[in-house]
KOLBAKE-382283 format. One record per residue (C-alpha): residue number from 1; residue in one letter; x, y, z. Coordinates in steps of 0.5 Angstrom, whole numbers. Example, Ala and Ser with C-alpha at 12.3 -4.5 7.8 and 13.67 -1.06 7.14 Angstrom:
+------+------+-------+-------+-------+
| tiba | zagu |     X |     Y |     Z |
+------+------+-------+-------+-------+
|    1 |    A |    25 |    -9 |    16 |
|    2 |    S |    27 |    -2 |    14 |
+------+------+-------+-------+-------+
END
This chain:
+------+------+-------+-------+-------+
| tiba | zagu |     X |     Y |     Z |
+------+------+-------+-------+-------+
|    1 |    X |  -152 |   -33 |  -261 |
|    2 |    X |  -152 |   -27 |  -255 |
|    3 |    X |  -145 |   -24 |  -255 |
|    4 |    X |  -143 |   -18 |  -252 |
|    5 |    X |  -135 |   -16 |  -253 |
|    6 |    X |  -132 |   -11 |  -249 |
|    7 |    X |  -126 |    -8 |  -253 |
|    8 |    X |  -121 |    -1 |  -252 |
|    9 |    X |  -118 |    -3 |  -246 |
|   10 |    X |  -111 |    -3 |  -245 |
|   11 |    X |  -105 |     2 |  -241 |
|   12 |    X |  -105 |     8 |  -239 |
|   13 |    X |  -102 |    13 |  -235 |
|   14 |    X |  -106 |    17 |  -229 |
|   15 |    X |  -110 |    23 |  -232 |
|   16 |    X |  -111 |    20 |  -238 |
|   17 |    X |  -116 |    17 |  -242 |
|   18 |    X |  -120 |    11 |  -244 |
|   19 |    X |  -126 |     9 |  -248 |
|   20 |    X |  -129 |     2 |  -247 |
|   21 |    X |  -133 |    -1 |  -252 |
|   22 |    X |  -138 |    -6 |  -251 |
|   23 |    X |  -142 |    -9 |  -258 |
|   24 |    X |  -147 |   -14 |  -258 |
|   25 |    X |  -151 |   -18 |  -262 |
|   26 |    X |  -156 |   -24 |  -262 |
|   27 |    X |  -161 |   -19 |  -259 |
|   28 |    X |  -165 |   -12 |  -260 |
|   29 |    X |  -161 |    -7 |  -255 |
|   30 |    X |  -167 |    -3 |  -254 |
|   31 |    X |  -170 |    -8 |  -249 |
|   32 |    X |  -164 |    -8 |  -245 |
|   33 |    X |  -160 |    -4 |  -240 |
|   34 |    X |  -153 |    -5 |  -240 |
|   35 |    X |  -149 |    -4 |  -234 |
|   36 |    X |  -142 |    -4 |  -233 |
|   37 |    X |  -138 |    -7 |  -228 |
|   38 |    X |  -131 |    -8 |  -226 |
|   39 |    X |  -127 |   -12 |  -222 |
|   40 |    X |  -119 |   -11 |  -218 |
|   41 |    X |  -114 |   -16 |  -217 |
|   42 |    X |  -117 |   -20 |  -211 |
|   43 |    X |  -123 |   -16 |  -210 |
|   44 |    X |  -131 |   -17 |  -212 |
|   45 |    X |  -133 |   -14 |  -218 |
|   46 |    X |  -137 |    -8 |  -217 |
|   47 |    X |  -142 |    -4 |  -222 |
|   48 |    X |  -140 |     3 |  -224 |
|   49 |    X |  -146 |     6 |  -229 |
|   50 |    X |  -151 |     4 |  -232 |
|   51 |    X |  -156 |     6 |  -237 |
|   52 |    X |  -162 |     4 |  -238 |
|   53 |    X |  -167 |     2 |  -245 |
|   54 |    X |  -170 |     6 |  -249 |
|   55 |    X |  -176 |     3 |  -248 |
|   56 |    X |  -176 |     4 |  -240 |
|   57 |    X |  -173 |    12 |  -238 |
|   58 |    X |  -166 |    12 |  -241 |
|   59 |    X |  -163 |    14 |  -236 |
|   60 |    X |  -156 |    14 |  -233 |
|   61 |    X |  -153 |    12 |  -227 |
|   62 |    X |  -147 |    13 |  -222 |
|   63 |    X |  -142 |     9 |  -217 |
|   64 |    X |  -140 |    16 |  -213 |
|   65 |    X |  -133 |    13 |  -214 |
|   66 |    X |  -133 |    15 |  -221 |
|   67 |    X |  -139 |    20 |  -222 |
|   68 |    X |  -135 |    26 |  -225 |
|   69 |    X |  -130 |    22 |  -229 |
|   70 |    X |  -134 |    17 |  -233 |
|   71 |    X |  -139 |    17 |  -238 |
|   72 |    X |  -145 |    12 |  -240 |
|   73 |    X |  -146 |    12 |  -247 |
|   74 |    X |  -151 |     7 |  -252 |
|   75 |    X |  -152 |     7 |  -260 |
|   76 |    X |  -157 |     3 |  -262 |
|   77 |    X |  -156 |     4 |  -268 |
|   78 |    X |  -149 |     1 |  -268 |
|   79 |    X |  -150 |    -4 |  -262 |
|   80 |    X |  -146 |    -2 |  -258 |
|   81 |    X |  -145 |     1 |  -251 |
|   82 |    X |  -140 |     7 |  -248 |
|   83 |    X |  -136 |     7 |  -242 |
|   84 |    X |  -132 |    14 |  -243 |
|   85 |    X |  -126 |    14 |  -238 |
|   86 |    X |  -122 |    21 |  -235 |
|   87 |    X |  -117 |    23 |  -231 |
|   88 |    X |  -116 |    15 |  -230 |
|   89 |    X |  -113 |    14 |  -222 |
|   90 |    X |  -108 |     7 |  -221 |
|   91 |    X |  -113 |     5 |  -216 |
|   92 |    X |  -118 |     4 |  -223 |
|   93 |    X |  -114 |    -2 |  -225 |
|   94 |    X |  -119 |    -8 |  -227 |
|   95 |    X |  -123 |   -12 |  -232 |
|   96 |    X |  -129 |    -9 |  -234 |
|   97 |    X |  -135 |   -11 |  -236 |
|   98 |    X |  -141 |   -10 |  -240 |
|   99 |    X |  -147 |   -14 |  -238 |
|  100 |    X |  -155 |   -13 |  -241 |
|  101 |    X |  -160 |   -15 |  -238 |
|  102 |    X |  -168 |   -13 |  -239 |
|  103 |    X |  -174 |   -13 |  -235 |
|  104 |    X |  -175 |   -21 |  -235 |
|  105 |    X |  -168 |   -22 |  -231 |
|  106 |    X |  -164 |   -24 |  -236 |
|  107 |    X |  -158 |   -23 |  -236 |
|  108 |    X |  -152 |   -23 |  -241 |
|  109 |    X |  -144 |   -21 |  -240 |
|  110 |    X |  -138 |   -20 |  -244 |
|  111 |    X |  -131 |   -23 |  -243 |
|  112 |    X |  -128 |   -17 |  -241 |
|  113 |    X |  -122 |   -12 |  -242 |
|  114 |    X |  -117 |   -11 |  -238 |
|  115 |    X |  -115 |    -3 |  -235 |
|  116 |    X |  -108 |    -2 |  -233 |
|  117 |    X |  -107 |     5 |  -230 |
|  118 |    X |  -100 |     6 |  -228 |
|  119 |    X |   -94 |    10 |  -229 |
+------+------+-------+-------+-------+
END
């Protein structure tokens, strides 16, 4: 069965840090690019990062919102994806996703974890 399961949310105060997790299993990571996304109460869900397959460039890409701060990271050996989060601002507050999707469109999400950025 395809799952993707973000993990490492939580609270903290601005200027801190968070790492997100996102593990898959079901499928060969190699074949996909994973993105992470990330949606504000009461807002549309937005894209930060993605990072694309091995199979393809690997390569990585920004929002500019969080360019500077936020860094994609994948290991394939342990199925998992990387969203390390710096210098965390109030307005960062949102769940945030993981989804991977390979060059044929299909597309897979994980539930979610929640973000609180607050003093």
């Amino acid at each position: 069965q395809l799952r993707l399961v973000e993990s490492g949310g939580g609270l903290v105060q601005p200027g801190g840090s968070l790492r997100l997790s996102c593990a898959v299993s079901g499928f060969n990571l190699d074949d996909y690019a994973i993105g992470w996304f990330r949606q504000p109460p009461g807002k549309e869900r937005e894209q930060l990062a993605c990072i694309t397959s091995p199979n393809a460039d690997g390569n990585t890409y920004y929002v500019d919102s969080v360019k500077g701060r936020f860094t994609i990271s994948r290991d394939n050996a342990k199925a998992t994806t990387y969203l390390q989060m710096n210098d965390l601002k109030p307005e960062d507050t949102a769940v945030y996703s993981c989804n991977a999707e390979n060059l044929a469109g299909f597309s897979y999400w994980g539930q979610g974890t929640q973000v609180t950025v607050s003093s």
